[in-house]
C-alpha positions in Angstrom: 8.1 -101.9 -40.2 9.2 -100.1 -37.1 12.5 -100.4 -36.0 12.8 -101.1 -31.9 15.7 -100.0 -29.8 17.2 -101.7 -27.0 18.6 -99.9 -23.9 22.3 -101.6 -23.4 23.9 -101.6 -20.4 27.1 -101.2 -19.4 28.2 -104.6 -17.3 30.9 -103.5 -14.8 33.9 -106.4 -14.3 33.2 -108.9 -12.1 34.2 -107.5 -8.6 34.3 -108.6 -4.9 31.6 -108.7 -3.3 31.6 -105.4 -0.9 29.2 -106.9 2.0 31.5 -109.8 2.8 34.3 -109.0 0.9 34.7 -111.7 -1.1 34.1 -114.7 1.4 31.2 -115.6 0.5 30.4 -115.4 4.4 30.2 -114.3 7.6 29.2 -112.9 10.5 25.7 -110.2 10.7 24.3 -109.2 14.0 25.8 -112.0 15.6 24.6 -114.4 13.4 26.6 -116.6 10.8 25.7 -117.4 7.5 26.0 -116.9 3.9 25.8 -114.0 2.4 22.8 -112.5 0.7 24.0 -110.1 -1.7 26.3 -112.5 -3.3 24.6 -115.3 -2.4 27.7 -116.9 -1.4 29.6 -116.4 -4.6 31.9 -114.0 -3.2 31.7 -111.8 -6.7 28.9 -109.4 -8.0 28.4 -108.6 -11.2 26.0 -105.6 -12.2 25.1 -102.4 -13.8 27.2 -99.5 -13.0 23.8 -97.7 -12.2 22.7 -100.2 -9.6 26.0 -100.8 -7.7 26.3 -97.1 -7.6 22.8 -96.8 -6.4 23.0 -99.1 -4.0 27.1 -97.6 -2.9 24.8 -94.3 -2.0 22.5 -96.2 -0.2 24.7 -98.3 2.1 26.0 -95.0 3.2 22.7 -93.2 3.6 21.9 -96.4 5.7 24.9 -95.9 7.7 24.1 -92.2 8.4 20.7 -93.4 9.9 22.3 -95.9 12.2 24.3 -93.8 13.3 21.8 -90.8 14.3 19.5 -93.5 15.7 22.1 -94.6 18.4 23.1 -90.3 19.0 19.0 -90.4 19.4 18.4 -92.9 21.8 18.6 -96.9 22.7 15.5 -97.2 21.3 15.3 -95.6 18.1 19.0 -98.0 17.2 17.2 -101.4 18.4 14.4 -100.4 16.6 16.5 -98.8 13.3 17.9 -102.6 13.9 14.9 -104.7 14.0 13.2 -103.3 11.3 16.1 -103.7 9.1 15.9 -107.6 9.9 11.6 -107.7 9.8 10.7 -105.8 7.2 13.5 -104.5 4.7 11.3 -102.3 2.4 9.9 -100.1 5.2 14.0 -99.7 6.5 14.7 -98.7 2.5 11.8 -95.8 3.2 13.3 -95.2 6.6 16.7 -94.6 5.3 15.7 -92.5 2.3 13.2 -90.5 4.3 16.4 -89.4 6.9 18.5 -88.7 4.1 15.5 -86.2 2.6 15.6 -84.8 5.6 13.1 -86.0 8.0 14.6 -86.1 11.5 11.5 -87.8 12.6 12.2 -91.0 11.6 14.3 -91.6 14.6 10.9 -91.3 16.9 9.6 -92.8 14.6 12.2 -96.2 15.3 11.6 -95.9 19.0 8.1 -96.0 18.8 8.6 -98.9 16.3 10.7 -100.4 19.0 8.0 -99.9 21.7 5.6 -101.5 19.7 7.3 -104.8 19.9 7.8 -104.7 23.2 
């Protein structure tokens, strides 16, 4: 008989909820609502892995915002809008600034012009 492992995870605390700090709402580009990650809970639980993961990400993200709106108009509405269409491309979008691709910020103005 073969013997199977499990992979165990390591389960941080239950901890406030870092997008609306611990509300369970609020306010995103202008709009109010509950919130997503938590799902209104106001806590997070999750792998130590993942919330670290996604801690890099949210900054990456924030590093693209900002160099869309040094860029031009443009490439920020458009770094905004296709946050709020179509989150996967955005996820590409971020991690392809933070490899080092400066032309992702035409990239969001054209995006922009193309819903115009």
């Amino acid at each position: 008989m073969s013997e199977t492992t499990t992979q165990e995870h390591t389960y941080s605390k239950p901890a406030t909820c870092p997008r609306c700090s611990g509300k369970g709402s609020g306010t995103w580009r202008r709009e109010f609502g509950i919130c997503f990650r938590c799902r209104g809970a106001g806590i997070i639980e999750t792998d130590r892995a993942v919330l670290a993961g996604e801690t890099e990400f949210i900054a990456q993200a924030l590093t693209l915002a900002n160099a869309a709106r040094a860029h031009s108009w443009e490439a920020a509405t458009g770094r905004a809008l296709l946050e709020k269409n179509d989150p996967a491309r955005y996820r590409r979008a971020v991690e392809s600034l933070a490899a080092g691709r400066a032309d992702v910020l035409d990239a969001l103005a054209a995006y922009f012009a193309s819903l115009a």
